[in-house]
N, C-alpha and C positions, 0 to 999 in steps of 0.2 A: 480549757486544757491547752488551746493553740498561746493562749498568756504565758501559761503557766512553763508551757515547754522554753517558751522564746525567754524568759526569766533565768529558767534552770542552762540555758545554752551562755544566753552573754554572761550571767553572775557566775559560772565556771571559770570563764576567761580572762573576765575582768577582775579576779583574786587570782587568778595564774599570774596575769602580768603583772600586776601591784604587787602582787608578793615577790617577784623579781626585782623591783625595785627597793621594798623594803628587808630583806637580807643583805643582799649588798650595799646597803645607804649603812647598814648597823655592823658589816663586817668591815666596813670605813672607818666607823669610830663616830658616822653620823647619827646626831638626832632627829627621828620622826616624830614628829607632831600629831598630824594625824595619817587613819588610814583607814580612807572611806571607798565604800562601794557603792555607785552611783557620784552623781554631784547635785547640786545645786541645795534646796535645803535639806539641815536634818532630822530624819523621822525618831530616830534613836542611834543612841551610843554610847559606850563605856570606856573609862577610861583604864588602862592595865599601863602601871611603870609610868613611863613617860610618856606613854602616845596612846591618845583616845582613836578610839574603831571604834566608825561610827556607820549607817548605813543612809545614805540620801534617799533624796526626791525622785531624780531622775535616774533610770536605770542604765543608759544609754554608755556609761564612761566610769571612769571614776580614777582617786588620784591619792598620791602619797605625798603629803606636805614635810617637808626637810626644814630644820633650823638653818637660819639664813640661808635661803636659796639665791635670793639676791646679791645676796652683800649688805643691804639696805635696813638701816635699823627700822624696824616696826614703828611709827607712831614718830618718826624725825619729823619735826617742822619742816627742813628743808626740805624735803620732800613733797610732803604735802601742805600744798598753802592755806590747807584750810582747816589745819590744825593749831588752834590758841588757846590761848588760856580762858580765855569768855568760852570757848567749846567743851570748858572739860576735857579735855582729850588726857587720856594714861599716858602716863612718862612715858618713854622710849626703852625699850626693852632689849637691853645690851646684848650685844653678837656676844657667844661662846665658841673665838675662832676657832677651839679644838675640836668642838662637837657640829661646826656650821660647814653646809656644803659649798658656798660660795669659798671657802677659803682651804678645802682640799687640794690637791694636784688637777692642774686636768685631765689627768689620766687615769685618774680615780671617779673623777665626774663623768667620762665617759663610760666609765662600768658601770655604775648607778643604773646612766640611762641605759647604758644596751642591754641590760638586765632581763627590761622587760617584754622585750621583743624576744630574747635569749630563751626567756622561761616559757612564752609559747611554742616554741618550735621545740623547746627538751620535750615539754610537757604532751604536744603533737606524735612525736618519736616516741615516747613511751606508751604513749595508748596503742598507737600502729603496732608495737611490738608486742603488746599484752593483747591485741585482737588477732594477730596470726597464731599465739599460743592458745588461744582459749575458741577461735573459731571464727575465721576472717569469710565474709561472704564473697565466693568469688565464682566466675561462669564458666563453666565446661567449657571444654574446644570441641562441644559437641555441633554437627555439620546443621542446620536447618535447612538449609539451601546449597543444590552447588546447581548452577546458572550453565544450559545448557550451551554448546559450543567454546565452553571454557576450561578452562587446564583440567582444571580437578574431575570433571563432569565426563571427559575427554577419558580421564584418565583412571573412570570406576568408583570415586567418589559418592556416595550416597548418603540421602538425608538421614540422619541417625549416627550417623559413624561417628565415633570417638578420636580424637585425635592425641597419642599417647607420645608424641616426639616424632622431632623433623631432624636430620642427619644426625638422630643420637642423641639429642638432646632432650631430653626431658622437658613435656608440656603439660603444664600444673594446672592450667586456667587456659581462656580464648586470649588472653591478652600476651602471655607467651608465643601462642601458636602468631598471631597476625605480626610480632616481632622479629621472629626470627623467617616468615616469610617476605618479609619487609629488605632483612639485612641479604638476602638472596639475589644478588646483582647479578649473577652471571651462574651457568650451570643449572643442571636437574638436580632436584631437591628430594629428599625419601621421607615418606612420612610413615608412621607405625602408626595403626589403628585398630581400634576393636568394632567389632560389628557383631553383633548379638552374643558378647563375649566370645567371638573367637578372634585371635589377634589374626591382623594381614598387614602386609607390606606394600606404599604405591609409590612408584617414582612418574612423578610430572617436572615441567618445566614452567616456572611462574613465567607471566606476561606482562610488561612494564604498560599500565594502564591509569590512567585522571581518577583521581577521586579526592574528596575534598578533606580535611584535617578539621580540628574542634574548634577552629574560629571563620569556618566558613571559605578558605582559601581552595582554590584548585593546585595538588601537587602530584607528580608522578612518581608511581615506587610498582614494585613487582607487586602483583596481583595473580590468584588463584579460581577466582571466581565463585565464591562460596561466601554464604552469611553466617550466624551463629544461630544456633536455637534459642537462643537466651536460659538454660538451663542453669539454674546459680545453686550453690548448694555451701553450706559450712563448714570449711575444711582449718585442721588447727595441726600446726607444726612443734618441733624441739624447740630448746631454746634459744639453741644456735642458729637450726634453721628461720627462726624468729625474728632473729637479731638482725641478719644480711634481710630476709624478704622488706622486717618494717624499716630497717634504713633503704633502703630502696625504694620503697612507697611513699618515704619522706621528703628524699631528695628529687624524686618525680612529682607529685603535687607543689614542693616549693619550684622549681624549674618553670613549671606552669603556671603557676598563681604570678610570678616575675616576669612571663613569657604575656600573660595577659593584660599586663599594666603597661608593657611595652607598646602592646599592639591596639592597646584602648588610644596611646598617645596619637599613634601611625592613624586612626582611622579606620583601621581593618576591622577591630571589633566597637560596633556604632555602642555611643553612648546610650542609647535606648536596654541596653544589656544590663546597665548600673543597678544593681538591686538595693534594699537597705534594711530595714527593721521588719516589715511587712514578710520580704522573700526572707531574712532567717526565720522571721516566725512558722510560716508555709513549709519551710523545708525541715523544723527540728519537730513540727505536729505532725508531720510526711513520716518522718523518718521514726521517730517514738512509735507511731503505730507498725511501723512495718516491723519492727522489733529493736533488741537491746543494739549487739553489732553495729546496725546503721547507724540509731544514734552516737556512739562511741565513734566511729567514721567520721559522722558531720562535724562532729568535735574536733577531730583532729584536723580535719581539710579547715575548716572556722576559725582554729588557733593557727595554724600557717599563714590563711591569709593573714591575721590581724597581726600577727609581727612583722611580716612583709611589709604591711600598708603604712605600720610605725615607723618604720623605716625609712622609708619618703623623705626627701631633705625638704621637708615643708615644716617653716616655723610654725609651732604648737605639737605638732608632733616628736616624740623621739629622735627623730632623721633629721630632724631641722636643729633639734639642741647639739647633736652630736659636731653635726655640718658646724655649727658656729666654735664648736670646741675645737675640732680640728683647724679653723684658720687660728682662734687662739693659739694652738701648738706650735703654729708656722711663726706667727708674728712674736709669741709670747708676752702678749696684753689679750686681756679682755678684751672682746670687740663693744664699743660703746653702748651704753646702756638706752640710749636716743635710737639705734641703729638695730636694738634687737629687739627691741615695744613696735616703732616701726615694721619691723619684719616681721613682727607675733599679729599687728592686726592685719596684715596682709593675708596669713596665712590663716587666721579666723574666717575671713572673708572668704577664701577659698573655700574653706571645709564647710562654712554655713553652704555654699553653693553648690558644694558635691553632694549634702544632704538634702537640699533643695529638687538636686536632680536624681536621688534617689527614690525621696518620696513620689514625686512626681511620676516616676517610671511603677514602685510601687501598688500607686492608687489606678493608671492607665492600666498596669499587667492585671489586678486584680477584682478592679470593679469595673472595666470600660472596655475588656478583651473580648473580640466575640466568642460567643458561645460561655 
């Protein structure tokens, strides 16, 4: 099952994204070849029209091949030197510059690529939207703790109490409530509460107090002095109200997933955190069993990063085609083809070693941790 989930998670993704690339390659006017999920060899495939779908070896990626992607005739002797006539080698198989993507705009070529990064973030957004309608899991601002000597504690707070709105504002979840005690720089705060279903009123004064943030750092912000119960429950809104909550949980997950890649550079957060194939497997067999919800969640937090990560102006990635496009736009040439092979095994090299340090962090988190 833990296969089987981690299957069902990346083969989701990885036909979310290819399929971004392969609608706008064909609302270009571009031919696709193929359009495989996975790479390396083929297990099977069929061909429909003009482009065989096929599904590979390895599950890990996979990729949409375009008519002339290069420029480069397939099968050129000049190319390849070790193409002759004693080789047999098949004729050369003429660019069709109408239908070839090397010979689009580059402003077209850049839609292609950003396609696919494009279609997991829509694709992200629309599930966050479809799980606030149908029953998004989220945590009471119900009190577990309020820590004596501190505001709340001070100020009548008890374990149990509900927390229904701070100056009037409506609190839907713990993560409202610790928000808007957060933006409380200055001034007594009023909170509405329910305590054994009778509503009461408490005004306290938060206390600007240390505590540390989701990548380990120590920051000061106003503080109440109270924890959550951890009470979670399925709550499902309008449409509208749908609409504003999952764009909001959108642009907070990408914020973060952007915030984290910064802070991996800084040091802050140690490379020992890098997870890879192993942690998505662990977290979609976590989240599967804990129910439907979560996994639709992990889905969507999974497809953010991975448009994020395409993003990257690292040659082989998305971010890196793009990056080379846009100096094209500046210069308007091609940047040499000597210059962007050079920069592709650069950037192979990298990713072979970001997965190297995945695995590795992988195998140490889940067969070498104690306990």
């Amino acid at each position: 099952m833990i296969v089987l989930n981690f299957i069902i998670v990346l083969g989701i993704l990885i036909f979310v994204h290819e399929l971004g690339h392969f609608l706008v390659a064909k609302l270009m006017g571009v031919k696709v070849e193929k359009f495989s999920l996975g790479f390396g060899p083929k297990l099977f495939g069929r061909t429909v029209g003009e482009t065989e779908y096929l599904v590979s070896a390895f599950p890990l990626g996979g990729y949409v091949k375009m008519h002339g992607e290069t420029g480069i005739i397939e099968g050129d002797s000049s190319v390849n030197s070790n193409n002759s006539a004693e080789n047999d080698v098949a004729p050369p198989e003429p660019i069709d510059e109408s239908r070839s993507f090397f010979h689009k705009t580059v402003w077209a070529r850049m839609a292609i690529v950003l396609a696919g990064p494009a279609f997991n973030m829509l694709f992200a957004w629309l599930l966050l939207i479809t799980l606030f309608m149908v029953g998004m899991p989220i945590m009471k601002a119900t009190i577990g703790e309020a820590f004596a000597d501190k505001p709340a504690a001070m100020a009548g707070i008890q374990k149990g109490d509900l927390i229904t709105a701070v100056d009037g504002h409506q609190v839907r979840q713990w993560e409202d409530f610790s928000s808007y005690i957060a933006a409380a720089t200055s001034g007594e705060v009023t909170l509405s509460i329910m305590r054994e279903n009778q509503p009461l009123t408490v005004t306290l004064q938060p206390q600007v107090g240390e505590t540390q943030n989701l990548f380990g750092e120590t920051i000061k912000k106003p503080l109440v002095g109270v924890a959550p119960a951890y009470d979670f429950t399925d709550q499902s809104f309008g449409l509208f109200d749908a609409i504003g909550m999952g764009s909001a949980k959108a642009v907070e997950v990408t914020k973060l997933t952007a915030l984290s890649i910064v802070k991996l550079f800084q040091g802050v957060v140690p490379l020992k955190t890098v997870g890879g194939p192993l942690m998505i497997a662990d977290m979609a067999d976590k989240a599967a069993k804990t129910g439907g919800s979560t996994f639709v969640m992990l889905l969507a937090v999974v497809s953010i990063n991975l448009g994020i990560l395409n993003l990257l102006p690292i040659p082989v990635l998305d971010g890196g085609h793009l990056f080379f496009y846009l100096i094209e736009a500046v210069i308007r040439r091609p940047v040499p083809i000597k210059i962007r092979e050079y920069a592709q095994q650069a950037g192979m090299l990298l990713l072979l070693c970001l997965m190297v340090l995945a695995f590795y962090n992988d195998i140490v988190r889940y067969f070498f941790s104690a306990g």
